[in-house]
N, C-alpha and C positions, 0 to 999 in steps of 0.2 A: 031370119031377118029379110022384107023383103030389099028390091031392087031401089025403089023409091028413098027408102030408108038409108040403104046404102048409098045410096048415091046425094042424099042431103049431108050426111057426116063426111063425105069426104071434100065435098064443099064445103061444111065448116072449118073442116082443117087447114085445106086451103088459106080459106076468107085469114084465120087465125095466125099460118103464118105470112100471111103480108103484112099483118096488122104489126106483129115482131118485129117483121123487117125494118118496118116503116118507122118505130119506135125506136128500135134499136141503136144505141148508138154508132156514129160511123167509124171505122177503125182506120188507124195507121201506124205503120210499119215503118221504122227508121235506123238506117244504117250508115255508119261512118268511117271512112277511110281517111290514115292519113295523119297530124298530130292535134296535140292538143287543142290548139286552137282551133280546129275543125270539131274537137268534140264539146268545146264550150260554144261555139253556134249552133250544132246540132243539138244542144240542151236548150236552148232559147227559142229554138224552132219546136221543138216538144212542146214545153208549156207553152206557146200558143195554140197548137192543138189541141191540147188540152182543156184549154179555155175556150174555145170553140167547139165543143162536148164531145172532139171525138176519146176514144179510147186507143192507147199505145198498146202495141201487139210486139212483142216480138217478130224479128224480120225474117222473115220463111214462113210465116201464118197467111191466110187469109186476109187482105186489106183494103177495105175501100184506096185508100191512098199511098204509095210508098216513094217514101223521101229517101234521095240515094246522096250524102256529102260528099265528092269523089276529094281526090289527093292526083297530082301531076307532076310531083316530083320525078319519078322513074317512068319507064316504059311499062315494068312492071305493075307501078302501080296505074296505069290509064287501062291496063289487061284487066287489072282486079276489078276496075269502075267496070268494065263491060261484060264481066264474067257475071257481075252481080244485078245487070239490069236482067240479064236471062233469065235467071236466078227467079226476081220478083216478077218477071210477066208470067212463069213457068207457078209461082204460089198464086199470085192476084193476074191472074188473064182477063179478067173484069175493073182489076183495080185501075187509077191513075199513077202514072209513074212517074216522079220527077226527079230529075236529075240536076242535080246543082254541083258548085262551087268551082276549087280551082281547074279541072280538066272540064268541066263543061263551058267553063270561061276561053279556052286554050283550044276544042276540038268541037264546038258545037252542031255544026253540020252532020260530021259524020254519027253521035250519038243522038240527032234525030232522025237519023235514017233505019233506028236499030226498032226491031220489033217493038211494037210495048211501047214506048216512050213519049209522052205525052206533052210533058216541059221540061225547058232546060235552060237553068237559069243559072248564070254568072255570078262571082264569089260579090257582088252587092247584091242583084237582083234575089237571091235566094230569102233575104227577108221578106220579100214581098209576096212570097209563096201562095198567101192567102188571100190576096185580090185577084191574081193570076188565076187559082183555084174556082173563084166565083167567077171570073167574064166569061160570057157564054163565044165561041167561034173565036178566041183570042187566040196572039202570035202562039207558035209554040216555042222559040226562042228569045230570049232575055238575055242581053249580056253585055248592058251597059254599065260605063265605070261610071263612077261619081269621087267625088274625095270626100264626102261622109262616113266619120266612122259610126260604124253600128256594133254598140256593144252586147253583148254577149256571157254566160255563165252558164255552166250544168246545174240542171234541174232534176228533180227527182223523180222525173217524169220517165226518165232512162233506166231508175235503180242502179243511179252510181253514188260513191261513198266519199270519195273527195273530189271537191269544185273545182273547175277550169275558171277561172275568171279573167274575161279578156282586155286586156288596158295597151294593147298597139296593135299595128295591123300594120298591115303594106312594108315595103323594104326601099329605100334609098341606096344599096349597094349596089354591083356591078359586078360578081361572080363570073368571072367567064362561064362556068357553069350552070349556071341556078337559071329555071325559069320563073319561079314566083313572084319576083316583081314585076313579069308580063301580067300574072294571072290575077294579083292581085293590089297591085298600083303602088304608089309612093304610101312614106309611111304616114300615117296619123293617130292617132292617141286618145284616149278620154282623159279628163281631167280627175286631179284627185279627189276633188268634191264626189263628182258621179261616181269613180270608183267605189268609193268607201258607200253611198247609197248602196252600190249593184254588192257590197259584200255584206249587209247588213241584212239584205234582201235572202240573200245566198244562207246567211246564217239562222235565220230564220225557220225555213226549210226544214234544219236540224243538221247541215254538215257542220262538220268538225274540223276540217282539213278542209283548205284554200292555196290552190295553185296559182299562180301569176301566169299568165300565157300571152304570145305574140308571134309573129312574124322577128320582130327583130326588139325584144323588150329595152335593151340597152342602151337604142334611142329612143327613150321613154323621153327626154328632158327636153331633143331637138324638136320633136313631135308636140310635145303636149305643151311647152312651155315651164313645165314644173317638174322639182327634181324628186326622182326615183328614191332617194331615199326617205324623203318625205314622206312619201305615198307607204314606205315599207312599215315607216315608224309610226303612222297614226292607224296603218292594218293592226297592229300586234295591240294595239290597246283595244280594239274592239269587241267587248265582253261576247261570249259564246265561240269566238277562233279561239281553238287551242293549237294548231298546228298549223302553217305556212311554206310554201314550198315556192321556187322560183322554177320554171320549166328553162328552156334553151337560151342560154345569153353567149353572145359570143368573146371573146378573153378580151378582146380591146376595149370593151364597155365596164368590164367589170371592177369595177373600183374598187381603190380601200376602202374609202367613205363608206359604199356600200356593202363592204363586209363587212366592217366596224356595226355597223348599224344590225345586221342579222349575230354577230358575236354578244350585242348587250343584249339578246333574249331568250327565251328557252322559249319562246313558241317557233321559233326560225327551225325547220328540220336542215341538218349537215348533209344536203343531196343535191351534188349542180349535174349541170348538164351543160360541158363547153365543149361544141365543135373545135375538134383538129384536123380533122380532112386527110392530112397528110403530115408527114413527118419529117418531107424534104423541101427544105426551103427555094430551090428551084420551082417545084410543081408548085407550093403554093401561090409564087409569083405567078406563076399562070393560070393559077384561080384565080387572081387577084382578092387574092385574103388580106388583110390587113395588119397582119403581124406574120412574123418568124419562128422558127423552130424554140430560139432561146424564150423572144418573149412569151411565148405556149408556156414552156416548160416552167417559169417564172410566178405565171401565174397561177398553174396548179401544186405548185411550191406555198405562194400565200393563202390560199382555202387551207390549206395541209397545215400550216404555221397555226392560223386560229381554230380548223374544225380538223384533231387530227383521228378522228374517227370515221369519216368524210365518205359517202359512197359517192363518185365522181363516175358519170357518162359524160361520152363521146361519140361524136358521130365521123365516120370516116369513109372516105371513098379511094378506093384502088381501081387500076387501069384508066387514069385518065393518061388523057392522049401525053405519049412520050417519056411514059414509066417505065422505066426499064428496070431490068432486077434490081440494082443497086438501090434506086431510088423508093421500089418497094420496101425493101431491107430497111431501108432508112425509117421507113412508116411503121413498121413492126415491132423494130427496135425500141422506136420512142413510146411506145402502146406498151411496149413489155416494161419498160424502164420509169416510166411516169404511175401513178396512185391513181391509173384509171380502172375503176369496175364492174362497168356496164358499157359492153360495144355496142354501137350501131351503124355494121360494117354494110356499104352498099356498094355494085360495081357502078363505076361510069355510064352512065346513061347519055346518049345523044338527048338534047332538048333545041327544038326547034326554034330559030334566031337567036342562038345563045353564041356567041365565040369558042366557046370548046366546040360546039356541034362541025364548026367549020377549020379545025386545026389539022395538021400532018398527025402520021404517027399513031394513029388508034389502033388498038390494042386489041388483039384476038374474045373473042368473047371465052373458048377455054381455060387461057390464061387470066382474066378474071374471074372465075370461077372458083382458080386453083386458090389464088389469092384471095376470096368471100371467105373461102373455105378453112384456110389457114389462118386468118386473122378473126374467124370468129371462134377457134378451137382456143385462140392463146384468151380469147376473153372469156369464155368460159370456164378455163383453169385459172383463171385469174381472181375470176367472180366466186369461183370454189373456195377457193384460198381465202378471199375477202370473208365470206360466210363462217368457213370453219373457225377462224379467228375470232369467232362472236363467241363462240361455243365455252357457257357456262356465264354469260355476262344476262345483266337485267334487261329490257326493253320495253317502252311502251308500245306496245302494237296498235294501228289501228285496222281492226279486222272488219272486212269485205264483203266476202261471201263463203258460204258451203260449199266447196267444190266436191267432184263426181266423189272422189271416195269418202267424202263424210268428213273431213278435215274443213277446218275454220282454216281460211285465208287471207292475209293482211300483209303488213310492212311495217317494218322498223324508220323510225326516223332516218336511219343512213340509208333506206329503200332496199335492206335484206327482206326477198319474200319467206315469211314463215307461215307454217301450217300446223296448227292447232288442234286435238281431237277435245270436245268439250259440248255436253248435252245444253248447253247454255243457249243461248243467242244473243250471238256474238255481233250482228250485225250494225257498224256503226257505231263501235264501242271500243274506247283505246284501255288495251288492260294489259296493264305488269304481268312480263311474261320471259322465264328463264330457258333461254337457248339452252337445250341439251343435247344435239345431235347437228351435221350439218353430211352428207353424201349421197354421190351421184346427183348434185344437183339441188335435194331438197332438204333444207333447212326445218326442222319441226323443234316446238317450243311446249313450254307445260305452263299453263295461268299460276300467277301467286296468289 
C-alpha cells in the first residue's frame, strides 16, 4: 500500500470520526446527594436533558455535562459535594460541570473557585440549568431566591423504581440547628390539582410506587392552602398507583385525620419516617423542636395503634452542644424503647448562622463519634430483629434491581430490604413473596 493511500484512509477516518462526534449525541452525567427531595428534582432535571437529546451516562463516564445536586445539611455532606466535583473533572476534564442546590446555594464562592466548575446554581436557579447551558460568556454563579415553587418528580431517566414526587419545599421553622431554610427559603407548595397532573404524568412512565417528598410536607395545608389529606385521598384513586409512601414528616404535623385517611387503603405502604433528634426534652428545647419526649412517644404509639406492622425511621442527632451522658442515655433509651427500625444517626454539625453554631458547650468530635457509633449498632439490632420477625410471613415486594451477586432487590411495604434469587425480571414488578430466612443483616425471600 502506498504512502498516498495511506495517508487518504487515515483522513478518512479521521473526517469519519468527527462526523460521529458531531452526530453523536451529547452526554450527561448526574449525581445526587442528600434526600429525597433532591432526588425528585434531580429526576426533573434528567428528563429535560433528555428532551434536549442528550443521553444520561452514568456518573464516573465520560460527559459532555455533569450536573452535581449537592446536600448541606452536615459538614460531611459539603466534603462529599467536593469530593465528587474532583471526581467529575477527573472522568469529564473536557466536560461542563455544574453544581447546584442546597450547598451551592450556602458556599458559592468557594465551589467556584474548585477546578472544573463551570456553574453553580442555587436550590431555584438549578431549574434553569438549560438557558445557563446555552448563554455564551454568562455569570458562573446563580443563586437567587424567588418564592416559586418548582415542582419536581423522578423520571426514568435515572433507572429508578419508585417516584419522588415533590408537593412542598422551603421550611418556616427555626431549628436552632438546621440550615435549610437559609438554603432553601420559606415554605411553599403545589397545589392538589397540579399534584395529581405531576402523578398521573409520573404514572405514566410505568412507576408503581409514589413517594410524597418535601422539605417540611406537614405544612402542606399552611403552604398550599389545601388540606393534605385530600391531596392523599384523590392520589390513591388514581388508576396505575398501586403503592404510596409519605417520606419525612415531622410528629407535630401528623394527624389522625391523616392516618385515618392512609388506614382506609391498602395502597398506603405502613412506612413513616418521623424525626426525634433527641430523646431529651432539654436538648430538644434547644433545637427548638416543637414537641416533647411524651408527645414523640405518643405519636409513634398511634401509627402502631393502626399500622402495627409499621417499619418506622428516625432521624437523630447526638453531641449537640451541652449533651452530656445522661442526656445521651436519655436518647438511646428512647430509640431502644419506641417501634423505631431504621436510624438515621448523625453527629452535630456546626452550620453557619444557625444558633447552635454559636452556643457554649460543644462537644468533642470523639465523643460523638462514640455516640454515631453506638446508636447506630442499637439500630441495627433493632432492624435485625424487625426483619427476622417477618420470617415466614407473605409480602408484596416491589423489586428494584439485580444487585452484584445476582439477587433481585426490593422492599416490603413496611421497607424490609429483601433479596430474591429468580431467572425472571424482576424489574418494576411487585410480586408475592414468602420471607424464609433473615441474618447478619440480609433478609432473602423465595416468589409464590
Amino acid at each position: 500500500m502506498s504512502a498516498t493511500i495511506s495517508l487518504k484512509i487515515a483522513l478518512a477516518l479521521k473526517m469519519n470520526s468527527l462526523i460521529d462526534a458531531q452526530t453523536a449525541p451529547k452526554r450527561v452525567a448526574l449525581h445526587t446527594l442528600g434526600c429525597r427531595l433532591n432526588f425528585s428534582e434531580t429526576g426533573s432535571i434528567a428528563s429535560g436533558f433528555e428532551q434536549r437529546g442528550y443521553e444520561v451516562v452514568p456518573f464516573g463516564e465520560r460527559a459532555d455535562v455533569v450536573f452535581i445536586n449537592t446536600c448541606t445539611v452536615t459538614d460531611g455532606a459539603d466534603s462529599s459535594c467536593r469530593n465528587l466535583i474532583r471526581k467529575a473533572h477527573t472522568s469529564s476534564p473536557e466536560g461542563k460541570i455544574v453544581v447546584a442546590g442546597c450547598y451551592a446555594q450556602m458556599d458559592a464562592p468557594r465551589i467556584a473557585k474548585m477546578q472544573g466548575v463551570d456553574l453553580v446554581l442555587g436550590t431555584t436557579e438549578k431549574y434553569k440549568v438549560f438557558d445557563y447551558l446555552g448563554e455564551a460568556d454568562s455569570d458562573q454563579i446563580h443563586i437567587d431566591k424567588t418564592a416559586h415553587f418548582y415542582g419536581a418528580a423522578t423520571s426514568t431517566a435515572e433507572g429508578h423504581t419508585r417516584a419522588f414526587l415533590k408537593i412542598q419545599d422551603g421550611c418556616n421553622y427555626v431549628c436552632s440547628f438546621c440550615i435549610i431554610p437559609q438554603a432553601r427559603g420559606r415554605s411553599r407548595a403545589i397545589s392538589v390539582e397540579a399534584a395529581l397532573d405531576e402523578a398521573k404524568k409520573v404514572l405514566d412512565q410505568g412507576f408503581k410506587e409514589i413517594v410524597l417528598t418535601g422539605v417540611n410536607i406537614g405544612e402542606y395545608e399552611r403552604s398550599s392552602g389545601e388540606r393534605l389529606p385530600d391531596l392523599v385521598a384523590k392520589l390513591v384513586e388514581l388508576d396505575g398507583l398501586e403503592r404510596l409512601r409519605l417520606s419525612s414528616v415531622e410528629p407535630n404535623t401528623l394527624s389522625d385525620e391523616l392516618l385515618d385517611v392512609f388506614a382506609s387503603t391498602n395502597k398506603f405502604m405502613p412506612h413513616f419516617h418521623i424525626p426525634m433528634q433527641s430523646g431529651n426534652n432539654e436538648i430538644l428545647k434547644q433545637m427548638r423542636r416543637k414537641y416533647d419526649v411524651d408527645f414523640y412517644r405518643k405519636t409513634i404509639e398511634k401509627i402502631m395503634t393502626r399500622f402495627p406492622d409499621a417499619g418506622i425511621g428516625a432521624d437523630i442527632i447526638v453531641g449537640f452542644p451541652g449533651e452530656g451522658d445522661e442526656q445521651f442515655m436519655d436518647t438511646y433509651n428512647l430509640a431502644k424503647e419506641l417501634a423505631l427500625t431504621h436510624f438515621h444517626v448523625f453527629p452535630f454539625s456546626k452550620r453557619k448562622n444557625t444558633t447552635a453554631a454559636k452556643m457554649e458547650d460543644h462537644i468533642q468530635h470523639g465523643v460523638k463519634k462514640e455516640r454515631v457509633r453506638s446508636l447506630i449498632a442499637l439500630g441495627e439490632a433493632k432492624l435485625s430483629i424487625f426483619a427476622e420477625d417477618q420470617i415466614g410471613s407473605v409480602a408484596n415486594v416491589l423489586y428494584e434491581r439485580r444487585g452484584k451477586s445476582g439477587a433481585w432487590e426490593g422492599y416490603t411495604p413496611n421497607y424490609v430490604r429483601v433479596f430474591t434469587q429468580s431467572p425472571l425480571d424482576l424489574k418494576n414488578k411487585i410480586v408475592k413473596t414468602q420471607i424464609v430466612s433473615s441474618q447478619n443483616g440480609k433478609t432473602v425471600g423465595e416468589l409464590l
